[in-house]
Kinemage of the C-alpha trace (Angstrom):
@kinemage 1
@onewidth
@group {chain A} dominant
@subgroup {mainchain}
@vectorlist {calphas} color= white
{ca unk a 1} P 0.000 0.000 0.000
{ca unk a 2} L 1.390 3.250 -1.309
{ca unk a 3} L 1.387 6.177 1.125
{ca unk a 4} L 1.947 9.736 0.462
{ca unk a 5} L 5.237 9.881 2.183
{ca unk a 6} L 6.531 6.915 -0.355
{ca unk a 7} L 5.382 8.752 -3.696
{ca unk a 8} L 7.146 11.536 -2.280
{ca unk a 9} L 10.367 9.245 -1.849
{ca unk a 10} L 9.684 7.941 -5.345
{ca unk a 11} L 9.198 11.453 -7.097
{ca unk a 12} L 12.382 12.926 -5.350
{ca unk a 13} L 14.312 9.524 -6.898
{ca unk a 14} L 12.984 10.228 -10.691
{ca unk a 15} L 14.030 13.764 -10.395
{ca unk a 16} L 17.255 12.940 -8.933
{ca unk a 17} L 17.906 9.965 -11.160
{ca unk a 18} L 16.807 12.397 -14.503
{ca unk a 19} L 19.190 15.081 -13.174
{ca unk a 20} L 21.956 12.911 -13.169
{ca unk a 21} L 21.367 11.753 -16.795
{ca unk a 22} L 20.482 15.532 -18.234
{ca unk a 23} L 24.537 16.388 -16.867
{ca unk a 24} L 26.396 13.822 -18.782
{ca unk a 25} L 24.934 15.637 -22.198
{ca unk a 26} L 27.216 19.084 -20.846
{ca unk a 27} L 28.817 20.237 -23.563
{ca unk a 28} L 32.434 22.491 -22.991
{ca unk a 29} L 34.330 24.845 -24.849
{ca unk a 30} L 38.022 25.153 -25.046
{ca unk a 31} L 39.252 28.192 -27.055
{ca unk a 32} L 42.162 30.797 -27.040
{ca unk a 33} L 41.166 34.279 -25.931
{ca unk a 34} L 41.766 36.944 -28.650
{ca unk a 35} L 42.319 40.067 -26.499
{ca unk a 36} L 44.378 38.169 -23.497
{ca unk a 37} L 45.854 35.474 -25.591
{ca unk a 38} L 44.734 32.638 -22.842
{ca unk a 39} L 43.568 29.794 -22.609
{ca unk a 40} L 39.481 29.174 -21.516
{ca unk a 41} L 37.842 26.460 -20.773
{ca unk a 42} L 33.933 26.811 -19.829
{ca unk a 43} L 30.349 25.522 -20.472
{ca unk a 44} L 29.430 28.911 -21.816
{ca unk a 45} L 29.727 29.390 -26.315
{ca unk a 46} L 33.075 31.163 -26.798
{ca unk a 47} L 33.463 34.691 -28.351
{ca unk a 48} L 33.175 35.334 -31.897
{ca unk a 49} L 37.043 36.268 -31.878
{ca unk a 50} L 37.903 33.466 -29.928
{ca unk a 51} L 40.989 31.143 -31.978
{ca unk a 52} L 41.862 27.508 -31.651
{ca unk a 53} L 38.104 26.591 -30.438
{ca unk a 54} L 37.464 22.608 -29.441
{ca unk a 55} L 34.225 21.717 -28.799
{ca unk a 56} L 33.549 18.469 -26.492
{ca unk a 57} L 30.092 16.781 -25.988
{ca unk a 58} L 29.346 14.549 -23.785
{ca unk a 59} L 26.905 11.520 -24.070
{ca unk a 60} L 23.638 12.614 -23.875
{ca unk a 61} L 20.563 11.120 -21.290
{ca unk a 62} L 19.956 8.315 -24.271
{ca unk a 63} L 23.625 7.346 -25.000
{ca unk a 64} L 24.176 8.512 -28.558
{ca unk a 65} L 28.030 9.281 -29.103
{ca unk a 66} L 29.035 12.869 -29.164
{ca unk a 67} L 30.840 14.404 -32.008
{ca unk a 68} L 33.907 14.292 -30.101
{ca unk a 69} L 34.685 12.647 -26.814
{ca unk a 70} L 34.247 14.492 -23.880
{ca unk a 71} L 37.595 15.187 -21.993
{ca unk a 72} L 38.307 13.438 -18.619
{ca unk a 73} L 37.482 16.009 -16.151
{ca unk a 74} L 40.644 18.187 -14.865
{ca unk a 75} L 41.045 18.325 -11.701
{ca unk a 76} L 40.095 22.198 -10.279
{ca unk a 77} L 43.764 23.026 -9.799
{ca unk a 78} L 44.868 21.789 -13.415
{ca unk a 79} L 41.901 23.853 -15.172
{ca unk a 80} L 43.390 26.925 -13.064
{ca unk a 81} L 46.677 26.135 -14.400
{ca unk a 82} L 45.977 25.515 -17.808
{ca unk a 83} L 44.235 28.817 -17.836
{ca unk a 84} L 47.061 31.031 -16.877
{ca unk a 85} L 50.175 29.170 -17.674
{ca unk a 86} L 49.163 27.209 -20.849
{ca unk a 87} L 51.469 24.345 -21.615
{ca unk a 88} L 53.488 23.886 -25.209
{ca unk a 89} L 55.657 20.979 -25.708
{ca unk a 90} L 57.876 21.205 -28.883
{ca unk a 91} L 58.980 17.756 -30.322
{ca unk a 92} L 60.834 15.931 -33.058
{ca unk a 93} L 59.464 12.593 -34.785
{ca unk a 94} L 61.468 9.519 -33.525
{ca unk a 95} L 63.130 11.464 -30.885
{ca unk a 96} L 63.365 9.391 -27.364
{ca unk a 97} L 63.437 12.204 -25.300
{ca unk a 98} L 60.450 13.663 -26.787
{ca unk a 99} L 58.536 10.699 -25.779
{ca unk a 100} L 59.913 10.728 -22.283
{ca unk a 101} L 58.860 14.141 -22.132
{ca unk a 102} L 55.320 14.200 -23.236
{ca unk a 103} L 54.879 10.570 -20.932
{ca unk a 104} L 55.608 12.948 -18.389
{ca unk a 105} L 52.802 15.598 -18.857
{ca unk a 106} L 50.728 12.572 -19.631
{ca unk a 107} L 51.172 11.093 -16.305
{ca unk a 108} L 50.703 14.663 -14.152
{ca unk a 109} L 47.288 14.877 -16.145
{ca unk a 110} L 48.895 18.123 -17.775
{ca unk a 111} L 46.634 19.497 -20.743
{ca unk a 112} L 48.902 20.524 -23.177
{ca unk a 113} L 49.114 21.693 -27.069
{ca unk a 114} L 52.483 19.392 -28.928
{ca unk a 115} L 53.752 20.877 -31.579
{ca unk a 116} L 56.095 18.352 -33.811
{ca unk a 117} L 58.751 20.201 -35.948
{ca unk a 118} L 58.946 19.199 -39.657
{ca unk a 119} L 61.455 21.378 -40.957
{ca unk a 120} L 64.719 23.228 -40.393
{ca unk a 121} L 62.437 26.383 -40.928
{ca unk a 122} L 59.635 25.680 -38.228
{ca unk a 123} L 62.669 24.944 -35.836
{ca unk a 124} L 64.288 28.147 -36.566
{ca unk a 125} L 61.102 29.861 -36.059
{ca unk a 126} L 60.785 28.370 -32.337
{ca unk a 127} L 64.342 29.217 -31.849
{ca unk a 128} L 63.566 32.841 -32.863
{ca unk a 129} L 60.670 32.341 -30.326
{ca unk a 130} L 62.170 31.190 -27.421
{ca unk a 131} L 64.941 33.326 -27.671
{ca unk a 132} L 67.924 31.353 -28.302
{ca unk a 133} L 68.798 27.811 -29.851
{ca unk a 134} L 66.351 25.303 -28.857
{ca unk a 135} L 66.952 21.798 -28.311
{ca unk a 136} L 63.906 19.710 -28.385
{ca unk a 137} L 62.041 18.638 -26.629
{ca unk a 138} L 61.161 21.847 -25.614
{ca unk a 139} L 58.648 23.541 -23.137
{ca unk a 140} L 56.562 26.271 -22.856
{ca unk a 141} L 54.649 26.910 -19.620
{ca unk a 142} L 52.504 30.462 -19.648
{ca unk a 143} L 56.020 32.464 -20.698
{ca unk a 144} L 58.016 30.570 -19.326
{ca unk a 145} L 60.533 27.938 -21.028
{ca unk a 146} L 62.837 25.108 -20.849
{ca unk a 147} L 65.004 23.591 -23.488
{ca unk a 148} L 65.922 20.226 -23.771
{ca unk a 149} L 64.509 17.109 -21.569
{ca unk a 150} L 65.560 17.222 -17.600
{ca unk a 151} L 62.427 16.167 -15.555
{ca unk a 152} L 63.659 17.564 -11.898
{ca unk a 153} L 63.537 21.409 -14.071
{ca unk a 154} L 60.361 20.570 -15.994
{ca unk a 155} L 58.512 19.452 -12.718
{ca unk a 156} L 60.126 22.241 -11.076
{ca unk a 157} L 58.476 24.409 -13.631
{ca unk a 158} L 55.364 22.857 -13.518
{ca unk a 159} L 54.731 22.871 -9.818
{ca unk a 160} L 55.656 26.462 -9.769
{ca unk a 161} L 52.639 27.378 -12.143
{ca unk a 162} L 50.324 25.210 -9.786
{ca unk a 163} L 49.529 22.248 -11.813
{ca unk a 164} L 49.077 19.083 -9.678
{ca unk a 165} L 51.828 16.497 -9.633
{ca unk a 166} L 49.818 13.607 -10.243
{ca unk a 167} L 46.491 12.854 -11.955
{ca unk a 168} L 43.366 13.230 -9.580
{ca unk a 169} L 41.270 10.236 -8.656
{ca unk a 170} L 38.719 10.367 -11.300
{ca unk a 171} L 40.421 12.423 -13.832
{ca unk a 172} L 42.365 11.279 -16.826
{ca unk a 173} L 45.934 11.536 -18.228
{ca unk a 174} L 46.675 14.872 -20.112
{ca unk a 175} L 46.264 14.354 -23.848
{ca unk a 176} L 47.994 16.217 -26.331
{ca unk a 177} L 46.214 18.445 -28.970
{ca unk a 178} L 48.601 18.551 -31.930
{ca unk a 179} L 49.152 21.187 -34.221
């Protein structure tokens, strides 16, 4: 026998059960500010201006796949990070140290944009970037860089602009987006 206290029990479990499926559909925006030149990441449409926009949707309540997978969720202090010391990691094809190098961002659950060098002319650009000759890997972190591979430095580095040093519970590895 059904009371009113029990529908009330059972009406506060379908709305609680339907919000949790209408949050997996969120949908969030990654772009490049135009005026500051950062890095955003929010629910909210970016700006018309806005460069270097990425667009991840979630599943939605009836499981279709999105048109891109949804990021694992960064952890609060590695979205802070990411938005005010953005992470560039400069690499070479078949280079051992570059691997080494983006394993470790992978590991720290560092979001970060890789950018492989082709030619003698994209490398001189970078070293005309970073001031100086570059060996690579190289990193970038907010204005900040480092040339050539040495973890104890590039942890150093990356403490000092507040990203985590290890992946949260819950979140995933860093990934990179190439260019």
């Amino acid at each position: 026998m059904w009371c009113a206290d029990s529908f009330r029990r059972a009406a506060l479990f379908l709305s609680l059960l339907l919000a949790a499926t209408t949050v997996n559909g969120q949908t969030t925006y990654r772009w490049i500010d135009a005026k500051t030149g950062r890095t955003v990441i929010s629910d909210h449409p970016p700006p018309a201006d806005a460069r270097q926009v990425t667009i991840y949707k979630g599943q939605g309540s009836s499981g279709e796949s999105a048109e891109k997978p949804a990021p694992a969720p960064l952890s609060y202090a590695a979205r802070q990070a990411s938005e005010k010391f953005p992470v560039v990691l400069y690499t070479a094809a078949e280079c051992d140290e570059c691997r080494a190098a983006r394993d470790l961002l992978t590991r720290r659950g560092i979001p970060f944009t890789e950018k492989l060098l082709r030619s003698q002319a994209e490398f001189a650009e970078v070293n005309q970037q970073l001031g100086g000759r570059s060996l690579l890997p190289s990193l970038v972190v907010g204005r900040k860089n480092l040339r050539g591979f040495a973890s104890g430095d590039w942890n150093e580095l990356l403490d000092l602009a507040g990203y985590p040093a290890s992946t949260a519970y819950g979140s995933g590895p860093g990934t990179p987006k190439a260019e």
